[in-house]
C-alpha positions in Angstrom: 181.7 -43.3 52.3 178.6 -43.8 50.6 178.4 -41.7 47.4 175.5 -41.4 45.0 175.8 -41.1 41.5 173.5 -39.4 39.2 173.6 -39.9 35.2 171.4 -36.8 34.5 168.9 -37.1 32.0 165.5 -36.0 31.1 163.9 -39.1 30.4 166.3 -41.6 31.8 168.4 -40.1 34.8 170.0 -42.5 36.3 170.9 -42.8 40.0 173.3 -45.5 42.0 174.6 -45.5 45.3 177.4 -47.2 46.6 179.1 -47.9 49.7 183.5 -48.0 49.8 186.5 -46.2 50.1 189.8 -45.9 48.1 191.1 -49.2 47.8 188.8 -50.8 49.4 185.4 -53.4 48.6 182.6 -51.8 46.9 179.4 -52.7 47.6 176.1 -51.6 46.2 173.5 -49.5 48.0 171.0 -49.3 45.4 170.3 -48.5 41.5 167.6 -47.2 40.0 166.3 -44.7 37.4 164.5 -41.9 37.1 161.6 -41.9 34.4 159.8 -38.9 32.3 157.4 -38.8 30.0 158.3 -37.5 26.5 155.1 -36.0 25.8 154.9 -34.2 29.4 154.9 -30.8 29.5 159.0 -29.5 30.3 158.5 -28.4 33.8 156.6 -31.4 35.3 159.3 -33.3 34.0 161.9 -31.7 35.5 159.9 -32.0 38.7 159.5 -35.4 38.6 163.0 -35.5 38.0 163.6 -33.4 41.6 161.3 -35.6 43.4 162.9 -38.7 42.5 166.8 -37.5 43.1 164.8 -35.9 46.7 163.3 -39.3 47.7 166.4 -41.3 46.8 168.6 -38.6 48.5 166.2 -39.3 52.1 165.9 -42.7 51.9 169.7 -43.6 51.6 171.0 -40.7 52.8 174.7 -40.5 50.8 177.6 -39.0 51.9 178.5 -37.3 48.8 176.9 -36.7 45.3 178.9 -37.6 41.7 177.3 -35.7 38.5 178.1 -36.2 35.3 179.6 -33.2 34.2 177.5 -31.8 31.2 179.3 -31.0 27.7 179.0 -29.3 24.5 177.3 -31.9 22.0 175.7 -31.8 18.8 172.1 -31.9 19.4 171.3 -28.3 22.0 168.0 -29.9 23.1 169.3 -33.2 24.6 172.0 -30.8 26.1 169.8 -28.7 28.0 167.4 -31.7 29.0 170.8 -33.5 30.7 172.3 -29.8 32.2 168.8 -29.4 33.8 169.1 -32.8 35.0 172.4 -32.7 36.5 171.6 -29.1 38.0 168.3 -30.0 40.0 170.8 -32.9 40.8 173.4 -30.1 42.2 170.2 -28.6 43.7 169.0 -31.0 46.2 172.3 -32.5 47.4 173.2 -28.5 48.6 169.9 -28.3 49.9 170.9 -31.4 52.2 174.7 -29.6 52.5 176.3 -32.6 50.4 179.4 -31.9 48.8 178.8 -32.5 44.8 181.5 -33.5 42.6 181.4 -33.4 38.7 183.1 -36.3 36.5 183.7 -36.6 32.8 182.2 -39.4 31.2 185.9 -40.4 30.1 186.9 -39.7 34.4 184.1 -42.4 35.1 184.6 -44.7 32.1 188.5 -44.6 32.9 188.1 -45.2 36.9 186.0 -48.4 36.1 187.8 -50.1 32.9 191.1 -48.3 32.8 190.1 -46.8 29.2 188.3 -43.2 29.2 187.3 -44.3 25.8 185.6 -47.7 26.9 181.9 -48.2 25.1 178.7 -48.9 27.2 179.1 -52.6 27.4 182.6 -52.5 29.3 181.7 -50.0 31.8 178.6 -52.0 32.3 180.6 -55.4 32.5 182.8 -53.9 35.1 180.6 -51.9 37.1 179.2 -55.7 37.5 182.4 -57.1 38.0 183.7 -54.7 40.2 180.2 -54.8 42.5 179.7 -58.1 42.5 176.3 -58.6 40.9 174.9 -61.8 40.1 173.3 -59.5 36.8 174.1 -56.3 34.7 172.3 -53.1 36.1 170.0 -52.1 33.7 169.4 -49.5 31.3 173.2 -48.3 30.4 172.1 -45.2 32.3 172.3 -47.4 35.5 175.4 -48.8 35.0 176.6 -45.1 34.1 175.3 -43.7 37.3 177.4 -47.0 39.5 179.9 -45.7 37.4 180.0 -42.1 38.7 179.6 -43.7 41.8 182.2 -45.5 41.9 185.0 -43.3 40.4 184.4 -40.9 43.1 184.5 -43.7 45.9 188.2 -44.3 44.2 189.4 -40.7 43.5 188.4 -40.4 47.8 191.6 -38.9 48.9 192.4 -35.1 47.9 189.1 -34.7 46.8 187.6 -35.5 50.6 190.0 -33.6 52.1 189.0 -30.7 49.2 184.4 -31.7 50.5 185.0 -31.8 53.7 186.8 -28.5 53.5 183.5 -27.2 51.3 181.4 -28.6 53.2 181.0 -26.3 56.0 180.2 -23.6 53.3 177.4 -25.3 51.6 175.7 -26.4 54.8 175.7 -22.8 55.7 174.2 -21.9 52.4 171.6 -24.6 52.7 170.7 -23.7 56.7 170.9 -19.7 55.1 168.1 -20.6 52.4 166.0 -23.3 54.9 165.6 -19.9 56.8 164.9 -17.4 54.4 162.2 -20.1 53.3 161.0 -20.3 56.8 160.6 -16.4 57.6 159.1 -16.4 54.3 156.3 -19.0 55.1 156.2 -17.7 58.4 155.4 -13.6 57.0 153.2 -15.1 54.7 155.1 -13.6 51.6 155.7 -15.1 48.4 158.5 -13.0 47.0 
């Protein structure tokens, strides 16, 4: 199975994808992240956000997305920077009928260390460890992304069972929407 995970954020979102099953060898696909500009205006970040998760999502074509799920913090701008993130995310893996599954920072940081309170540095160490990279994936948001990754490689059991049940519905949804967009084009309408 070859999952992608995204670390959403609005000016570091970072995506990994890896290659495994449940109890199985890892191996990376590819890491990378996605970069805004601060002092770009909202929306063009968020759609450079889009057309980075887009590209990533053709090129290495995964079977399955892992978001981090999006919680209540402190600061309300960073939150709604991240949700936005992780919903364009959401967004182009239906528009591709992926399944998407959302993971708690403490789901991700438990799958890969064994402590859903582990700090930056061990998740980091062990997403190395556990990938076999010669060197630590770089920013955190990198690492965090593998993470994602690789917690839902490892939770692979019910929860396939529970996408491949769901997927059906979303690649309906996404073939229902490719053809509404379609006729629309097609009538020349822009409604």
């Amino acid at each position: 199975m070859r999952v992608m995970g995204v670390d959403p954020g609005l000016t570091r979102c970072g995506v990994g994808v890896v290659d495994g099953v449940p109890g199985g060898r890892l191996q990376l696909v590819h890491v990378t992240v996605v970069r805004t500009a601060p002092e770009d205006e909202h929306a063009l970040r968020l759609l450079g956000i889009e057309r980075g998760i887009e590209a990533l999502m053709d090129e290495l074509r995964p079977d399955a997305v892992a978001v981090e799920r999006v919680f209540s913090q402190h600061n309300v701008r960073t939150v709604m920077g991240t949700a936005q993130a992780a919903g364009i995310a959401m967004l182009a893996a239906a528009r591709r009928g992926l399944p998407v599954a959302l993971h708690t920072p403490s789901e991700a940081k438990a799958a890969v260390t064994g402590n859903g309170r582990a700090d930056k540095a061990q998740v980091t160490r062990m997403v190395t460890r556990l990938l076999h990279l010669e060197a630590a994936p770089r920013p955190a948001d990198a690492a965090d992304a593998l993470a994602l990754a690789i917690c839902h490689v490892w939770r692979g059991g019910a929860q396939a069972r529970l996408a491949r049940a769901q997927r059906s519905r979303i690649e309906e949804a996404a073939r229902a929407e490719r053809e509404r967009l379609a006729a629309r084009t097609r009538g020349g309408t822009s409604q």
